[in-house]
CHARMM internal coordinates of N, CA and C (Angstrom, degrees):
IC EDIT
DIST 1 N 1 CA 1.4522
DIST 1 CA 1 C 1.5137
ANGL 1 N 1 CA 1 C 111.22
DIST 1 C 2 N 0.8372
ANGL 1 CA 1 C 2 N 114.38
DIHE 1 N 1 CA 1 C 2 N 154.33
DIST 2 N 2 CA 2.1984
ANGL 1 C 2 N 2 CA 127.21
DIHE 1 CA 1 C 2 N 2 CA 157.59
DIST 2 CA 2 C 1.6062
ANGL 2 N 2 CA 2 C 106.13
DIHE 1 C 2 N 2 CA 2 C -26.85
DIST 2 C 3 N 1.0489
ANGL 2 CA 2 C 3 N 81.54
DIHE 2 N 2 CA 2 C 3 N 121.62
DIST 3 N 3 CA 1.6112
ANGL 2 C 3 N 3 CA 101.31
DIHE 2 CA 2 C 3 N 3 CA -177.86
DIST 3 CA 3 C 1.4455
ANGL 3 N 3 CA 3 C 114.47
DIHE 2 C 3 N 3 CA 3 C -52.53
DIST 3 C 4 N 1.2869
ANGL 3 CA 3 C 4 N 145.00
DIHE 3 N 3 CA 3 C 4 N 143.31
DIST 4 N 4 CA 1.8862
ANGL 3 C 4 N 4 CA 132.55
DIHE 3 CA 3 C 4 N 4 CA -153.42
DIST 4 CA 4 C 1.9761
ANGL 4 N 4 CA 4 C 71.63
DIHE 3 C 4 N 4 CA 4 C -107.87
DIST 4 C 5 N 0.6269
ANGL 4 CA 4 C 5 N 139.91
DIHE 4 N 4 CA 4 C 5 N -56.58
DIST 5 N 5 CA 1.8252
ANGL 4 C 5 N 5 CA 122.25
DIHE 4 CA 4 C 5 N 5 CA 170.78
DIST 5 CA 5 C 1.3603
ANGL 5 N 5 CA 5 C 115.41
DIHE 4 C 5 N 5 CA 5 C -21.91
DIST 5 C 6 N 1.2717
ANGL 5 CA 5 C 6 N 116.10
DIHE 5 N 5 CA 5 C 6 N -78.05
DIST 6 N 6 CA 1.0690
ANGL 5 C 6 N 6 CA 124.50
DIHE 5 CA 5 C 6 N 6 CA 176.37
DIST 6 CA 6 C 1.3973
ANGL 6 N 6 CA 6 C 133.69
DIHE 5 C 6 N 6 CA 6 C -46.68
DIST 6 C 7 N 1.6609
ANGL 6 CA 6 C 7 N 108.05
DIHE 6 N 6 CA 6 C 7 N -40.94
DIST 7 N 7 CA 1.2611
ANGL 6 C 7 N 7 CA 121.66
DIHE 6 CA 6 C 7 N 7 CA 155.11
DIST 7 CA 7 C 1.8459
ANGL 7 N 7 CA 7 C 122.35
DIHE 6 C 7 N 7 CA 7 C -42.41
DIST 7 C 8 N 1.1776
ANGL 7 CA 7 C 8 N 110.70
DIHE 7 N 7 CA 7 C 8 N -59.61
DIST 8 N 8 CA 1.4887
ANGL 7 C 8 N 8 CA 135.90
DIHE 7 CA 7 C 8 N 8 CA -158.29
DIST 8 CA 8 C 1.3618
ANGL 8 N 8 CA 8 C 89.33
DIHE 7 C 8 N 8 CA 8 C -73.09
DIST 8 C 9 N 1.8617
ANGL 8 CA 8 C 9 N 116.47
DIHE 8 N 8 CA 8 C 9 N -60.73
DIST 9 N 9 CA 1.5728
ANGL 8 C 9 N 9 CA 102.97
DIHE 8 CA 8 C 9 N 9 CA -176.14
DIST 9 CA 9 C 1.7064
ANGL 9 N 9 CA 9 C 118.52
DIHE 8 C 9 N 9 CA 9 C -58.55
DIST 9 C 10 N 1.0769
ANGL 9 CA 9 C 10 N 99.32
DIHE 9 N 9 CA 9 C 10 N -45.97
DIST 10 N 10 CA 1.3767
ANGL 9 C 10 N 10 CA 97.15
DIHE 9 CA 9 C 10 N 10 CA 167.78
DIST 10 CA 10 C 1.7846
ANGL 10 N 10 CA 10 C 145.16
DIHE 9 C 10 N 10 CA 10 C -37.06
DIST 10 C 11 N 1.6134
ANGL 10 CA 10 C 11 N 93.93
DIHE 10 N 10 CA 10 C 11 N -53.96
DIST 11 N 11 CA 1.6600
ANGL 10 C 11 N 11 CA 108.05
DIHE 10 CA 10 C 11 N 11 CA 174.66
DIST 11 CA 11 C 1.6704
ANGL 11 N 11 CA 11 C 74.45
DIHE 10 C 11 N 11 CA 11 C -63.84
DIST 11 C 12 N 1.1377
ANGL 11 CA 11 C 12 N 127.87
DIHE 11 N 11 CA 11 C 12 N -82.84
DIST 12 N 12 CA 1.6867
ANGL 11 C 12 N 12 CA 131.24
DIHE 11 CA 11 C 12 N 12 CA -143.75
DIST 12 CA 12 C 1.4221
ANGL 12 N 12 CA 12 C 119.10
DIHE 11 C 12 N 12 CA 12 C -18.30
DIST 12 C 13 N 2.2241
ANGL 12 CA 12 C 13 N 96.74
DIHE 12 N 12 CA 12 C 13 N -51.31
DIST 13 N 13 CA 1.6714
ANGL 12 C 13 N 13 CA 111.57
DIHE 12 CA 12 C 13 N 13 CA -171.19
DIST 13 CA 13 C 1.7806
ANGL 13 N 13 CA 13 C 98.84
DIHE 12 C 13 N 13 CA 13 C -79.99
DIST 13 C 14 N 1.5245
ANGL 13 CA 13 C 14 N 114.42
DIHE 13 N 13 CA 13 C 14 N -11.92
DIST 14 N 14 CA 1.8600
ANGL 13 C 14 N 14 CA 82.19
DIHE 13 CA 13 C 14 N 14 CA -176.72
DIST 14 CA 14 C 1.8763
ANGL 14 N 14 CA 14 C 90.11
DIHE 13 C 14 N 14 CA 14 C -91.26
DIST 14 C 15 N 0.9953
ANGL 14 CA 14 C 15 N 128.71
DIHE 14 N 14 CA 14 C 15 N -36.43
DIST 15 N 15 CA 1.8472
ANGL 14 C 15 N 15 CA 126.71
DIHE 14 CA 14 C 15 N 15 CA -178.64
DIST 15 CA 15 C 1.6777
ANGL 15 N 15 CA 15 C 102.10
DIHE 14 C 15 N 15 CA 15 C -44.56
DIST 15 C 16 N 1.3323
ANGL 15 CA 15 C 16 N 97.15
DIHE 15 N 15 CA 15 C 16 N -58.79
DIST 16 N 16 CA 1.9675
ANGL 15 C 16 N 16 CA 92.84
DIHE 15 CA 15 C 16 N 16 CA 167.01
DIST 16 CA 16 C 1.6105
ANGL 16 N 16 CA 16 C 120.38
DIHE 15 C 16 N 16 CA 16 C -66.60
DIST 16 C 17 N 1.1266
ANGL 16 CA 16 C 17 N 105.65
DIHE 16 N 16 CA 16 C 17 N -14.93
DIST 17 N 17 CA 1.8674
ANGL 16 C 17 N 17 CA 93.63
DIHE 16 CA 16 C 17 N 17 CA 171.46
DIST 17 CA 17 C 1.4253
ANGL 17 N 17 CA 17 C 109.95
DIHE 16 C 17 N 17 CA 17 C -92.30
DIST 17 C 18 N 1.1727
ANGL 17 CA 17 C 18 N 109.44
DIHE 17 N 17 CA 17 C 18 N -23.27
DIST 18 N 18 CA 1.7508
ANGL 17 C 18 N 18 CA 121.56
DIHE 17 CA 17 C 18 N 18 CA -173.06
DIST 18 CA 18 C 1.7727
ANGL 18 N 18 CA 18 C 102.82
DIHE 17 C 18 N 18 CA 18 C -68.16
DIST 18 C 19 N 1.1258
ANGL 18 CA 18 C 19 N 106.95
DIHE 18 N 18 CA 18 C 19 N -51.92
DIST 19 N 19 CA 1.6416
ANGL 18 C 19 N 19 CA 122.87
DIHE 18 CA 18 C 19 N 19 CA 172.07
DIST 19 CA 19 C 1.6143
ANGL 19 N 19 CA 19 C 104.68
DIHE 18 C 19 N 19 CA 19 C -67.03
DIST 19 C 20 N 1.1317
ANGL 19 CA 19 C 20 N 137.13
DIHE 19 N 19 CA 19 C 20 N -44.02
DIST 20 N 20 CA 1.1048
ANGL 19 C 20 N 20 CA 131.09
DIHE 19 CA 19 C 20 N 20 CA 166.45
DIST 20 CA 20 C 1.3241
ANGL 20 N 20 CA 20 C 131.22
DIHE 19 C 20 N 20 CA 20 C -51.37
DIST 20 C 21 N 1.6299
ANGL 20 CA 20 C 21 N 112.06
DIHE 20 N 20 CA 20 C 21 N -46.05
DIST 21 N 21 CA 1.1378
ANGL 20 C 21 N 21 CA 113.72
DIHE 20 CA 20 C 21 N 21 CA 164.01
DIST 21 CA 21 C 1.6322
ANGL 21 N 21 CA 21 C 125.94
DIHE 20 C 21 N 21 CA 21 C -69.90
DIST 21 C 22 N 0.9440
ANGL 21 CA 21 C 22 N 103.42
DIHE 21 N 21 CA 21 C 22 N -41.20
DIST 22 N 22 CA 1.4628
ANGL 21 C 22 N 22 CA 120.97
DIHE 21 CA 21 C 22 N 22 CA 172.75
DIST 22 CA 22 C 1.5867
ANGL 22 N 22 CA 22 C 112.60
DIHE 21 C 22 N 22 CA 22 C -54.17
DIST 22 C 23 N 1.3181
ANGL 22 CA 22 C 23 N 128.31
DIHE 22 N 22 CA 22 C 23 N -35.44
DIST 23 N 23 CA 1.3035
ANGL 22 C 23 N 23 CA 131.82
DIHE 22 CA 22 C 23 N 23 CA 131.56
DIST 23 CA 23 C 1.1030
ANGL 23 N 23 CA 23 C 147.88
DIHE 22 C 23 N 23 CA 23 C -43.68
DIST 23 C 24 N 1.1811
ANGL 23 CA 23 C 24 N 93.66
DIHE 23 N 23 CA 23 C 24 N -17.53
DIST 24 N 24 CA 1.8413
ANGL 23 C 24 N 24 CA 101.83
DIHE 23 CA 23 C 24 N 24 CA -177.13
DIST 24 CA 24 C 1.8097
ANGL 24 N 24 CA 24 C 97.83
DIHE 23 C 24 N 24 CA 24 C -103.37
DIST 24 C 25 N 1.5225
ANGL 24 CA 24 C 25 N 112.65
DIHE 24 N 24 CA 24 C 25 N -56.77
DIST 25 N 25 CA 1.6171
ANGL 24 C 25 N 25 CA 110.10
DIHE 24 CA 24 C 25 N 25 CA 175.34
DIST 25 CA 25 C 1.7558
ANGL 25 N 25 CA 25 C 108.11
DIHE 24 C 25 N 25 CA 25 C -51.33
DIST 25 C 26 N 1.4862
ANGL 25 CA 25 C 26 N 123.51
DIHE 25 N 25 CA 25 C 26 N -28.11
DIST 26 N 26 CA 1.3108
ANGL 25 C 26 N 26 CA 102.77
DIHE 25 CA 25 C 26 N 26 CA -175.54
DIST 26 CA 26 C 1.5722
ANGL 26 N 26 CA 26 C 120.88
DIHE 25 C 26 N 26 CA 26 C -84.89
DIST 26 C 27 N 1.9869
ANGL 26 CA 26 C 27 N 111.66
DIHE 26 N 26 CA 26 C 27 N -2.11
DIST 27 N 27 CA 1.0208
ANGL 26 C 27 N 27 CA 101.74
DIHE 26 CA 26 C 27 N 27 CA -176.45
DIST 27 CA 27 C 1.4312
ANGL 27 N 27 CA 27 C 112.10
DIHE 26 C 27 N 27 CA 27 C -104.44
DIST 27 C 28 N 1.6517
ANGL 27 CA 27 C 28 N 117.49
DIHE 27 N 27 CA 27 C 28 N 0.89
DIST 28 N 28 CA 1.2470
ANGL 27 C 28 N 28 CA 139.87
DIHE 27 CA 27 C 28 N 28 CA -163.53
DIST 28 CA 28 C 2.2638
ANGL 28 N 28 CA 28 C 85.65
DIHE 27 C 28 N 28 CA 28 C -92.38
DIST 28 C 29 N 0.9022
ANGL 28 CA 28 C 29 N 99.25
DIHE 28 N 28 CA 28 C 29 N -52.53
DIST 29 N 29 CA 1.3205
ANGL 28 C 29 N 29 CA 100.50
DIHE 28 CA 28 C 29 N 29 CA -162.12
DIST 29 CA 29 C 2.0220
ANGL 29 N 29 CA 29 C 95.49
DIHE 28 C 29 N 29 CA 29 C -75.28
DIST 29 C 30 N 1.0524
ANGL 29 CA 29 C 30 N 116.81
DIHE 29 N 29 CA 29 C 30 N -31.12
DIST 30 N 30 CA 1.5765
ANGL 29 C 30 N 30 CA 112.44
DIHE 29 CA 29 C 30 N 30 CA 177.11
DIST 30 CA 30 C 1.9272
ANGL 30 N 30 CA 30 C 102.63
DIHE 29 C 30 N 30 CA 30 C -79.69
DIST 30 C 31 N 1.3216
ANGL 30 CA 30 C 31 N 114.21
DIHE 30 N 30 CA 30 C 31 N -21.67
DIST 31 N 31 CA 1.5089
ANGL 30 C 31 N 31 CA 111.88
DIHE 30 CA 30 C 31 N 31 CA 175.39
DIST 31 CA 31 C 1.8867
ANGL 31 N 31 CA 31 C 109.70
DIHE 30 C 31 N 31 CA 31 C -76.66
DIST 31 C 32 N 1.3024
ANGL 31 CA 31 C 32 N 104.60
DIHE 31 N 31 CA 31 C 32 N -24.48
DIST 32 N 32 CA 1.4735
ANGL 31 C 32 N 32 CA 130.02
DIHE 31 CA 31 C 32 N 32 CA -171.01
DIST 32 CA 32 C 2.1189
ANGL 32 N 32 CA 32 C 100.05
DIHE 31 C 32 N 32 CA 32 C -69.10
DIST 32 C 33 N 0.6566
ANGL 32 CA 32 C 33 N 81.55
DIHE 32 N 32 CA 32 C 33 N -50.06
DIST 33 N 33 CA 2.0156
ANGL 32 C 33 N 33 CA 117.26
DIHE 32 CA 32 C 33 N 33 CA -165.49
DIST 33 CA 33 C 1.0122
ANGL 33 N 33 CA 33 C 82.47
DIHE 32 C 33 N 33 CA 33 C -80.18
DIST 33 C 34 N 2.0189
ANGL 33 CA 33 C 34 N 159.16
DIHE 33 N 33 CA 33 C 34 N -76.00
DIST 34 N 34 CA 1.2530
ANGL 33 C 34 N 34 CA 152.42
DIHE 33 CA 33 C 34 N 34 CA -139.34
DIST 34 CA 34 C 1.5866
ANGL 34 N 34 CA 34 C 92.17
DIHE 33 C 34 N 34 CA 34 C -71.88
DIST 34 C 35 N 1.5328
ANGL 34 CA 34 C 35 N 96.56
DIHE 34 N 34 CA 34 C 35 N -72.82
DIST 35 N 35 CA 2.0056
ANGL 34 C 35 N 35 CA 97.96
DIHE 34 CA 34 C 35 N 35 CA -171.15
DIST 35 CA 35 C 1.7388
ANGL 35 N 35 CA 35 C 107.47
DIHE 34 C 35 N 35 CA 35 C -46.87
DIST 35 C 36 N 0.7424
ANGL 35 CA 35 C 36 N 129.14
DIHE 35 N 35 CA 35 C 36 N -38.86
DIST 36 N 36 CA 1.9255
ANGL 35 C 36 N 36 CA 115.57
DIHE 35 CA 35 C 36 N 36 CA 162.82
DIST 36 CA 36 C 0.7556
ANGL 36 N 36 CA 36 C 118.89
DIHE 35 C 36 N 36 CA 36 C -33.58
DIST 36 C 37 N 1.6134
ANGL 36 CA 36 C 37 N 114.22
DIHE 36 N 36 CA 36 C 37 N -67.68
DIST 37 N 37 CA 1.4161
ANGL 36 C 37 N 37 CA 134.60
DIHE 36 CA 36 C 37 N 37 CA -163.78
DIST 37 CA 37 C 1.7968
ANGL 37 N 37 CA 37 C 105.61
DIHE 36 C 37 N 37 CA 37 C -65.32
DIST 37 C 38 N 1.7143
ANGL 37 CA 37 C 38 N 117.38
DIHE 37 N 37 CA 37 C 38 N -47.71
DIST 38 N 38 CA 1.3046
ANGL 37 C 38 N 38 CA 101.21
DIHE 37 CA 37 C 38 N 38 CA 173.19
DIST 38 CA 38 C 1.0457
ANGL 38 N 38 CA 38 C 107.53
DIHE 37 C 38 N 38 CA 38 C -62.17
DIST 38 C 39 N 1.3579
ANGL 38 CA 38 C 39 N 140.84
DIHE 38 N 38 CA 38 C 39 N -45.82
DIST 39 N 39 CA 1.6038
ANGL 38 C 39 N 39 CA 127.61
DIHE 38 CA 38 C 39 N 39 CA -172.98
DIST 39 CA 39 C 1.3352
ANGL 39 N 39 CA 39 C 119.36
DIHE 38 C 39 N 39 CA 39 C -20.50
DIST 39 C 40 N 1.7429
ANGL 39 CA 39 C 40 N 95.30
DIHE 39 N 39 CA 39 C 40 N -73.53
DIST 40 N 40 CA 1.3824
ANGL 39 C 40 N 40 CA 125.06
DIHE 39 CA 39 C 40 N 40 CA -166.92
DIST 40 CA 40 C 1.7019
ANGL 40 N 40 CA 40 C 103.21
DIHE 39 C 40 N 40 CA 40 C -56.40
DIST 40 C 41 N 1.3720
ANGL 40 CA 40 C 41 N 97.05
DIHE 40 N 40 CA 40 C 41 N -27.59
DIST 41 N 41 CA 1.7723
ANGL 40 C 41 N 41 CA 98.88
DIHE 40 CA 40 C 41 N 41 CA -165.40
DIST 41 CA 41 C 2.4619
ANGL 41 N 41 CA 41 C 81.69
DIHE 40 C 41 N 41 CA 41 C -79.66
DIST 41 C 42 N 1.0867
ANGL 41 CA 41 C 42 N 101.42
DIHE 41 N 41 CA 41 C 42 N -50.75
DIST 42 N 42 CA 1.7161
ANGL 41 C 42 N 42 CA 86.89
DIHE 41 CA 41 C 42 N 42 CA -158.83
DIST 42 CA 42 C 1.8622
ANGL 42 N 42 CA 42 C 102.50
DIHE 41 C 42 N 42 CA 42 C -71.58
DIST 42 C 43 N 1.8367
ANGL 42 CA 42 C 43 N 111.36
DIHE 42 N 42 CA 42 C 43 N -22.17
DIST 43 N 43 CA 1.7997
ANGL 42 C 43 N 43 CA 82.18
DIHE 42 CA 42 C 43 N 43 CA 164.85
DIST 43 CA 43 C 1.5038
ANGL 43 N 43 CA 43 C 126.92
DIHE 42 C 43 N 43 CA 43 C -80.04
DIST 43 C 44 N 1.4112
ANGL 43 CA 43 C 44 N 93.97
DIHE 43 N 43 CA 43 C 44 N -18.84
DIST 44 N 44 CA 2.2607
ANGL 43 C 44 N 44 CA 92.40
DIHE 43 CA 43 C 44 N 44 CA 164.63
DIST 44 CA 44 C 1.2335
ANGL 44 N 44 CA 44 C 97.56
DIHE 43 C 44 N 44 CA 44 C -41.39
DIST 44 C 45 N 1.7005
ANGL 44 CA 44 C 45 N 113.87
DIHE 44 N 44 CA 44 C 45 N -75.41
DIST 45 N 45 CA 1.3671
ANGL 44 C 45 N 45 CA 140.68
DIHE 44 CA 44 C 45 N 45 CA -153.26
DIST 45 CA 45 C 2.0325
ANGL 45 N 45 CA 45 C 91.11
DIHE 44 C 45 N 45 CA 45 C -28.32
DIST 45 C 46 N 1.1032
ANGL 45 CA 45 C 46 N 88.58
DIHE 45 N 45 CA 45 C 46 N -79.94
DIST 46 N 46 CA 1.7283
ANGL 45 C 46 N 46 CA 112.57
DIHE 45 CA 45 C 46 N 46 CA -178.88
DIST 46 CA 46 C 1.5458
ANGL 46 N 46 CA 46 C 114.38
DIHE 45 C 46 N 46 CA 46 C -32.61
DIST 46 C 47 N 1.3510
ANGL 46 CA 46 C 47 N 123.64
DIHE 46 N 46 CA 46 C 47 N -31.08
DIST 47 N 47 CA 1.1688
ANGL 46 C 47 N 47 CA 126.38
DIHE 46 CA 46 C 47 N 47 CA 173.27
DIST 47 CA 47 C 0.9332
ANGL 47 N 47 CA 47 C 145.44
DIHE 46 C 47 N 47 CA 47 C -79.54
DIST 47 C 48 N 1.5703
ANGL 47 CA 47 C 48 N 93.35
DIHE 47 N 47 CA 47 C 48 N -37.85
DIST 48 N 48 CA 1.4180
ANGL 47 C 48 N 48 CA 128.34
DIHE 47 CA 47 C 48 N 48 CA -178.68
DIST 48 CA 48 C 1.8222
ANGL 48 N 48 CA 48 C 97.35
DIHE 47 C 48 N 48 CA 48 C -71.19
DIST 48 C 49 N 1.5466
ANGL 48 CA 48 C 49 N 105.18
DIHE 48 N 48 CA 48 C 49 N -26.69
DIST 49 N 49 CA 1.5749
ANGL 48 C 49 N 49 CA 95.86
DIHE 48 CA 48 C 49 N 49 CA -165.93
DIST 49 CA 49 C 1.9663
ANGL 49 N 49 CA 49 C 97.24
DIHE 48 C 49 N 49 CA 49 C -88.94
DIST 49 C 50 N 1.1158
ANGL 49 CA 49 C 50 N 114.21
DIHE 49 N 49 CA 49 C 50 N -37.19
DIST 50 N 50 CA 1.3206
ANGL 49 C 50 N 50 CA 116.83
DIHE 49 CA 49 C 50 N 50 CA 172.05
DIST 50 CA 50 C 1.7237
ANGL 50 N 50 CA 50 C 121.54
DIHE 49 C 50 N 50 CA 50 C -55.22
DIST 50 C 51 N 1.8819
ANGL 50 CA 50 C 51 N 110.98
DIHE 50 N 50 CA 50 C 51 N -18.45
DIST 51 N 51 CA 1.1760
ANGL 50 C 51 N 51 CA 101.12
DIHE 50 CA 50 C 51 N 51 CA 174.21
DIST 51 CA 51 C 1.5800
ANGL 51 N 51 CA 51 C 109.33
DIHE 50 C 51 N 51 CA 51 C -116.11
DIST 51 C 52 N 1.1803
ANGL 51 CA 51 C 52 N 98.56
DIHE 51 N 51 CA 51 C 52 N 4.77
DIST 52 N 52 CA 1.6575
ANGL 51 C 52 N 52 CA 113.35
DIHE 51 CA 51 C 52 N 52 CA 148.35
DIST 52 CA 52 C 1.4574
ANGL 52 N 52 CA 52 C 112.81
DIHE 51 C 52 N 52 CA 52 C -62.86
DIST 52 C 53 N 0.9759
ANGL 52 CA 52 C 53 N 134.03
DIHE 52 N 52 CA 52 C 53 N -14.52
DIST 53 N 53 CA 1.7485
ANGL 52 C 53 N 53 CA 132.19
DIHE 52 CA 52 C 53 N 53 CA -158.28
DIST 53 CA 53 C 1.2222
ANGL 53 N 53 CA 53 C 84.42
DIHE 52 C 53 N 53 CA 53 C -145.56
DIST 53 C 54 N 1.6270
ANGL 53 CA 53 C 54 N 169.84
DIHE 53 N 53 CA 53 C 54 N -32.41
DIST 54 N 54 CA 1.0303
ANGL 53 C 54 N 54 CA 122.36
DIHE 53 CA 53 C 54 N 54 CA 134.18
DIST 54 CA 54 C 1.6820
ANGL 54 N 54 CA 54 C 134.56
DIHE 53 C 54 N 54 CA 54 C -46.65
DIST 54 C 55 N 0.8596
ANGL 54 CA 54 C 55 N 113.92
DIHE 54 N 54 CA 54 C 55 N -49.16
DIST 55 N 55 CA 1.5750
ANGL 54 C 55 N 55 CA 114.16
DIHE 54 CA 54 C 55 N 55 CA 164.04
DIST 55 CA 55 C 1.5836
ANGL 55 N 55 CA 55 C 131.97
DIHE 54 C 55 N 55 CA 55 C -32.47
DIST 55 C 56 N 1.4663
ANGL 55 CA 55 C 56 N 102.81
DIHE 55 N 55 CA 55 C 56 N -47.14
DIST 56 N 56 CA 1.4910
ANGL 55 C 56 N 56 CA 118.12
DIHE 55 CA 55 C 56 N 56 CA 137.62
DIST 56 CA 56 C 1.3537
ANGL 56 N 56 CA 56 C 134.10
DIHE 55 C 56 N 56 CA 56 C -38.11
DIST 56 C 57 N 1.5103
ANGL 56 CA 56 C 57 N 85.74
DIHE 56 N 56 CA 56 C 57 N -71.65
DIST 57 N 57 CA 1.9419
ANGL 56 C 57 N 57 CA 75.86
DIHE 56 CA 56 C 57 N 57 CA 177.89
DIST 57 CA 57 C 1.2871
ANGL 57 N 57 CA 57 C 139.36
DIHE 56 C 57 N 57 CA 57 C -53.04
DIST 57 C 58 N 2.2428
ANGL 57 CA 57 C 58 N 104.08
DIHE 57 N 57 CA 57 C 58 N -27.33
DIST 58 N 58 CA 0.9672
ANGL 57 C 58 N 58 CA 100.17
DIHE 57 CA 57 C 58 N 58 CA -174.08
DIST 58 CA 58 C 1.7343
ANGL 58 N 58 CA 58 C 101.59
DIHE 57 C 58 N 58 CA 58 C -97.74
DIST 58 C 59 N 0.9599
ANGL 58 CA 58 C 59 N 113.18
DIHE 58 N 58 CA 58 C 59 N -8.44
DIST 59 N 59 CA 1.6108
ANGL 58 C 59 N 59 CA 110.91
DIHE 58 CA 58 C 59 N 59 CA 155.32
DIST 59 CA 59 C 1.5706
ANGL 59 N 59 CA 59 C 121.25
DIHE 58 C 59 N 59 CA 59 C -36.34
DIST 59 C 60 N 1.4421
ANGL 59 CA 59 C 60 N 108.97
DIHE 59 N 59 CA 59 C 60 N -47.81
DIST 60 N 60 CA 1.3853
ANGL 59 C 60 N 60 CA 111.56
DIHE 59 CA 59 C 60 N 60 CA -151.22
DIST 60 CA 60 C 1.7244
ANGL 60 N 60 CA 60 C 82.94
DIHE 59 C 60 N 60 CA 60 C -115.90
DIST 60 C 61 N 0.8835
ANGL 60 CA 60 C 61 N 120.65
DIHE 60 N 60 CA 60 C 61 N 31.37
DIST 61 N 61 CA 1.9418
ANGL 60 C 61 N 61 CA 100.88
DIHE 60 CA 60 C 61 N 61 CA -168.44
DIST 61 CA 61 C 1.0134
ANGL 61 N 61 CA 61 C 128.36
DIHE 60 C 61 N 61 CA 61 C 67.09
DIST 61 C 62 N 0.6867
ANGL 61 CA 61 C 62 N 138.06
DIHE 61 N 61 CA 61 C 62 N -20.29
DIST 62 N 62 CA 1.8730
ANGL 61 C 62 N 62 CA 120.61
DIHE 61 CA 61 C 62 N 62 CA -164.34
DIST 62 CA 62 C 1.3670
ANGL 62 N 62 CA 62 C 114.96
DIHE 61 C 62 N 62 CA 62 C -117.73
DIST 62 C 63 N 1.4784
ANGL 62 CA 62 C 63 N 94.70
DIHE 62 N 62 CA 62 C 63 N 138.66
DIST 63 N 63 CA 1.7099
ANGL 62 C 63 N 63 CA 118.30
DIHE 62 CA 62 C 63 N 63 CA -164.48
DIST 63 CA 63 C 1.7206
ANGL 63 N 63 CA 63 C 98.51
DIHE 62 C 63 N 63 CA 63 C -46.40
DIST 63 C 64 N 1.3745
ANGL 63 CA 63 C 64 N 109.20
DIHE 63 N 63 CA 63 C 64 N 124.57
DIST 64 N 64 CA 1.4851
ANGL 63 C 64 N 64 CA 110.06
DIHE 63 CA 63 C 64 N 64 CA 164.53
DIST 64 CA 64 C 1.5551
ANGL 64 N 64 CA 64 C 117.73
DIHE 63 C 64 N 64 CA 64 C -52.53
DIST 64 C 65 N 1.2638
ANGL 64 CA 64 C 65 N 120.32
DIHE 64 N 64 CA 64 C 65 N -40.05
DIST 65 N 65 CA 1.1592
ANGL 64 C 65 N 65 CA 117.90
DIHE 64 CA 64 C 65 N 65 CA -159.71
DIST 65 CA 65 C 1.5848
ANGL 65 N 65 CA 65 C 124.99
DIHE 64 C 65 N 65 CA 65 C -90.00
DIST 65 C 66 N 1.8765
ANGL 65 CA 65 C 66 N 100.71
DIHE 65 N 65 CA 65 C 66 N -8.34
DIST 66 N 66 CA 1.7334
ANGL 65 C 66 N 66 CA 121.12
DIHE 65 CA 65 C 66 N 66 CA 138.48
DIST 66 CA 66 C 1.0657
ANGL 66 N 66 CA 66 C 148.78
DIHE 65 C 66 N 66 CA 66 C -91.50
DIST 66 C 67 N 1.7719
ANGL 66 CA 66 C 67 N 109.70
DIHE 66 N 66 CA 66 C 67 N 12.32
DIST 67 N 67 CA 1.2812
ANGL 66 C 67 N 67 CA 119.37
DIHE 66 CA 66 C 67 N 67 CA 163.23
DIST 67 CA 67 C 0.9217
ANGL 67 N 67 CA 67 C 122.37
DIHE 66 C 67 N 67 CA 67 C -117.41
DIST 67 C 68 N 1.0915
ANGL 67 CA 67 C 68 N 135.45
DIHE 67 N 67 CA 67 C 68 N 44.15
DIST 68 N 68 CA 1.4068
ANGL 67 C 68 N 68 CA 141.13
DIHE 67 CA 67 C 68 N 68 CA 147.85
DIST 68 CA 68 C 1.3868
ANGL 68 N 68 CA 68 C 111.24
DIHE 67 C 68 N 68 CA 68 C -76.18
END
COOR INIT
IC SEED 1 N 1 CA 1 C
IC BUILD
């Protein structure tokens, strides 16, 4: 019969490739999920600063759309 070596190494290297891969798709899909999330986090960011400076302008008077 099949050698119980051969057997054992065998199941062993696909359980370690199975975990390997499975490691690699979960960090591909959490790297996937971060860059969104900064997006979403830097166009808030961006907005929030653009309605910061309207708020200003109309604080202080002056037409937003001549002070630039």
């Amino acid at each position: 019969g099949p050698d119980v070596l051969v057997v054992t190494l065998s199941v062993a290297g696909a359980i370690l490739l199975l975990g390997l891969v499975a490691i690699l798709l979960w960090k591909l899909l959490i790297t996937i999920h971060d860059h969104r999330e900064f997006a979403k986090f830097e166009e808030e960011k961006a907005r929030a600063k653009w309605e910061a400076v309207r708020l200003t302008s109309r604080l202080y008077g002056a037409n937003p759309t001549t002070s630039c």
